[in-house]
LOKETOR-147475 format. One record per residue (C-alpha): residue in one letter; x, y, z. Coordinates in steps of 0.05 Angstrom, whole numbers, plus 5000, padded with zeros to 4 digits. Example, Ala and Ser with C-alpha at 12.3 -4.5 7.8 and 13.67 -1.06 7.14 Angstrom:
<rs>
A524649105156 S527349795143 
</rs>
This chain:
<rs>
X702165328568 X705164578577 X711864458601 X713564278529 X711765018508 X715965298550 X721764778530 X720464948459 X719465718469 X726665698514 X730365288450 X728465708404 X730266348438 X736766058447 X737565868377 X736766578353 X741266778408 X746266268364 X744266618305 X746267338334 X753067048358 X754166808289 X753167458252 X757567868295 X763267348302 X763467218228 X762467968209 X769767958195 X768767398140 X765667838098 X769068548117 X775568498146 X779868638081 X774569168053 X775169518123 X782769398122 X784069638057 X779670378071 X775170148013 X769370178066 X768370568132 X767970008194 X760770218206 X757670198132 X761469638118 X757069288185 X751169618157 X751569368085 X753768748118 X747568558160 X743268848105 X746168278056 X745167708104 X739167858115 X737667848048 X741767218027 X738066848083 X732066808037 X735966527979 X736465837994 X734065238042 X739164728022 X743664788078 X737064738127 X734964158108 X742263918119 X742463988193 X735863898201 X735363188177 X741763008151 X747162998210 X742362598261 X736562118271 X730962618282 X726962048319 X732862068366 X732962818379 X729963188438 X728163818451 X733063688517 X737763518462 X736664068412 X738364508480 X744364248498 X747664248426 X745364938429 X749865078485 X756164728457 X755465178408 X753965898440 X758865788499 X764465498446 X762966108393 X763666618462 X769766328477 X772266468409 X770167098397 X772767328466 X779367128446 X779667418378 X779966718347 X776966678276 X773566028297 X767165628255 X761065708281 X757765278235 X761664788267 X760964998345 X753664848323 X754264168292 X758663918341 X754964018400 X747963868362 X751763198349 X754863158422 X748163118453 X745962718411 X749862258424 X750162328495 X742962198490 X741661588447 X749361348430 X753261368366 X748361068329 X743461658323 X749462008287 X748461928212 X755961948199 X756661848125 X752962548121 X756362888175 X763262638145 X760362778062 X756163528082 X760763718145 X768563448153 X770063418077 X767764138052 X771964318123 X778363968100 X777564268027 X774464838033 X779965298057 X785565028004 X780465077942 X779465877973 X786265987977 X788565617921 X782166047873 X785366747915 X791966617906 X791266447835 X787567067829 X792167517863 X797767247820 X794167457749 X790768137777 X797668357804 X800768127732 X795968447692 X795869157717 X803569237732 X803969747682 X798070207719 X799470737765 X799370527841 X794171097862 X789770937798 X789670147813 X788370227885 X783070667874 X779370227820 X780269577862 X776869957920 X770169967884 X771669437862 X772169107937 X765269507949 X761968947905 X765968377921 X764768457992 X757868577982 X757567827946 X761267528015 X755967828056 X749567518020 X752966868012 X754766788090 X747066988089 X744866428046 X750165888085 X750566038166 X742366368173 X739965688146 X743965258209 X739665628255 X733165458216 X735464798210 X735764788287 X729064978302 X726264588250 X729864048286 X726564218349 X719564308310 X720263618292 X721763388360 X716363678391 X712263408345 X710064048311 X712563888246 X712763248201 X719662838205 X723663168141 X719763828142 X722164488109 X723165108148 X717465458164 X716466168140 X716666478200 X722966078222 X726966298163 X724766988171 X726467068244 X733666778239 X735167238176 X732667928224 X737267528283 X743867438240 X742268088217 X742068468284 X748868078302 X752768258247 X751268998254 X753568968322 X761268778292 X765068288316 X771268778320 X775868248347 X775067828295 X774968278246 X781568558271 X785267828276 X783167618199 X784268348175 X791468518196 X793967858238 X794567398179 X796567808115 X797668638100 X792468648052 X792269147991 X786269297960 X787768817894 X788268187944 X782268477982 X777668397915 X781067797903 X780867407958 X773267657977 X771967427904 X774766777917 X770266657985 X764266857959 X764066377897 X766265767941 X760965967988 X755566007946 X757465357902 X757965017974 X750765287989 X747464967925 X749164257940 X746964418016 X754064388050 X754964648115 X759965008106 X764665538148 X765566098116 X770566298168 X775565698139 X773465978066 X775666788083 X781766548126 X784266038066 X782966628013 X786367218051 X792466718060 X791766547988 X792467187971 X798967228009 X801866707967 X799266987902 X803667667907 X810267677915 X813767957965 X807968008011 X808567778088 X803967188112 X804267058187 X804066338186 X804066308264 X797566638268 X794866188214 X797565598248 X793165788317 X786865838278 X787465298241 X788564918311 X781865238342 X779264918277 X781364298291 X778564228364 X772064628353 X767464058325 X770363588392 X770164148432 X763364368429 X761063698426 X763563498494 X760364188517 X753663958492 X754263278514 X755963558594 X749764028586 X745263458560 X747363038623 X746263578671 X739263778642 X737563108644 X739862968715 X735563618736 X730163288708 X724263618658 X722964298645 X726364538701 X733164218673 X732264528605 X730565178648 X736665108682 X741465038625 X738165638594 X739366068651 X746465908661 X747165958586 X745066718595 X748966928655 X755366598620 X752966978560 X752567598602 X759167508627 X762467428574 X759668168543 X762268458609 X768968158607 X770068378530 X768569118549 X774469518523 X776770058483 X781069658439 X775169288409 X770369898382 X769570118312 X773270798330 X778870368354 X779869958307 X779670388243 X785270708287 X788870088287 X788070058214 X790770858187 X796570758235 X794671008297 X796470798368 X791270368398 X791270118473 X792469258475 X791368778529 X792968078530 X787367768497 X787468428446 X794768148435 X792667428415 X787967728351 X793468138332 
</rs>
């Protein structure tokens, strides 16, 4: 085996370990307000969840060929480079999720895929015309065309079936959630699995593997769908918890509603290959939803700290990939890229150790949820 096996073999183990983040920190995209509501149990909702992404991740290879060819110069692009932006994005998406912080991941991805890049062969390997069109745009509108669809929605559901018993309507707009939540879960599956296999088709291409503007092999689409699968069963409880009860008190009318409303920006988004965050589409349509009945309570303050983790995640992780490009390449080789990856799994490592408490289990937090007392801590506090 060359050195560039190894280098290649190294990237894309980390870019399924990228994949697995994803799924369990954007579980709460697609179940929060169905878990919230009681319309499903924490652990089938996880279960249906991861079943559905893996699924949806077969759908579609529009959003693949996006990052794979249309966000930087492939000729440009490194395995070195593919590494680092790798990192940018696993260390920023850690961060996140340790903190409860409903953060893109799309984007963590992107930006430090982007901030290697760069850090490797200047601005100009950046196509920026498709990173601002397929990228910054759909991130800007995204969230207010979710919200403004949810709230909308919320407004005329809500109108409609005043005259129905409460205990009737909640009841119907359960099952109804089943399904609507269902739809969230194979759209995230069609969007966020195809970044990853855009990734390694990037570094397929750089290694000289595959042709310059390749598809995804089967095997690489097949692998990421089983890796965002295995991460959204694990639950990402914290962020569940922070876009479930920290934003809006969701009844089960907004939960159809708003999970409604993300899943058919999602999947519009996917057909015309946007990268897009489905964690800025579920946070605008569970505020939306807020909006759309009256009376309800939106906590704007909790809106207005994810909305400013959205705004530095792209720069962020960008600088993050950048720092681990330089320090790969000032190692030298193989044994740089074997160094990032290595302190890319201890910090991964730590990070698991350091999140180990009881507030953040499924048993816990469908405590949380029916009323219960549940233990915080400080970073508990900053989800809820």
């Amino acid at each position: 085996m060359t050195g560039n096996d190894v280098v290649l073999a190294l990237v894309v183990v980390t870019a399924l370990g990228f994949d697995f983040t994803n799924g369990f920190h954007d579980t709460g995209n697609a179940m929060a307000t169905s878990i919230v509501t009681g319309a499903l149990p924490p652990r089938v909702a996880v279960a249906v969840s991861a079943v559905l992404n893996l699924v949806g991740a077969f759908l579609s290879t529009a959003v693949a060929a996006t990052i794979a060819s249309g966000l930087v110069d492939e000729q440009d692009v490194t395995l070195t480079v593919v590494m680092a932006g790798l990192t940018g994005g696993i260390l920023w998406n850690l961060t996140t999720w340790y903190l409860g912080i409903p953060s893109s991941s799309s984007h963590a991805l992107i930006g430090g895929v982007v901030g290697a890049t760069i850090a490797a062969a200047g601005t100009g390997a950046v196509k920026w015309q498709g990173l601002v069109a397929k990228v910054i745009v759909p991130a800007a509108l995204s969230p207010f065309i979710a919200g403004s669809v949810a709230a909308l929605g919320t407004f005329l559901v809500y109108r409609f079936t005043r005259g129905v018993a409460e205990r009737p309507r909640r009841h119907g707009f359960r099952i109804g959630q089943v399904g609507s939540a269902c739809m969230v879960s194979l759209a995230h599956g069609t969007n966020d699995a195809q970044k990853t296999m855009g990734v390694i088709t990037l570094a397929l291409i750089a290694n000289g593997s595959l042709h310059a503007g390749a598809s995804a092999p089967t095997w690489v689409i097949g692998t990421c769908a089983v890796a965002i699968a295995l991460g959204t069963y694990i639950g990402g409880w914290r962020v569940i918890r922070a876009l479930g009860k920290g934003l809006v008190e969701i009844e089960s009318p907004q939960g159809m509603t708003a999970e409604s409303a993300s899943a058919a920006v999602i999947l519009s988004s996917t057909d015309f290959g946007y990268s897009l965050s489905t964690t800025h589409v579920a946070t605008g349509s569970i505020l939306g939803t807020g909006v759309g009945k009256k009376g309800a309570v939106v906590r704007w303050h909790v809106a207005h700290r994810m909305v400013a983790a959205w705004l530095i995640t792209l720069p962020a992780s960008a600088v993050v990939g950048a720092l681990a490009y330089w320090a790969a390449e000032g190692i030298g080789g193989t044994a740089g890229v074997v160094v990032i990856f290595l302190v890319l799994a201890a910090a991964s490592i730590a990070f698991f150790v350091a999140s180990r408490r009881p507030a953040v289990t499924p048993e816990n937090v469908n405590a949380a949820w029916t009323g219960s007392v549940v233990p915080t801590t400080p970073r508990d506090e900053v989800a809820s």
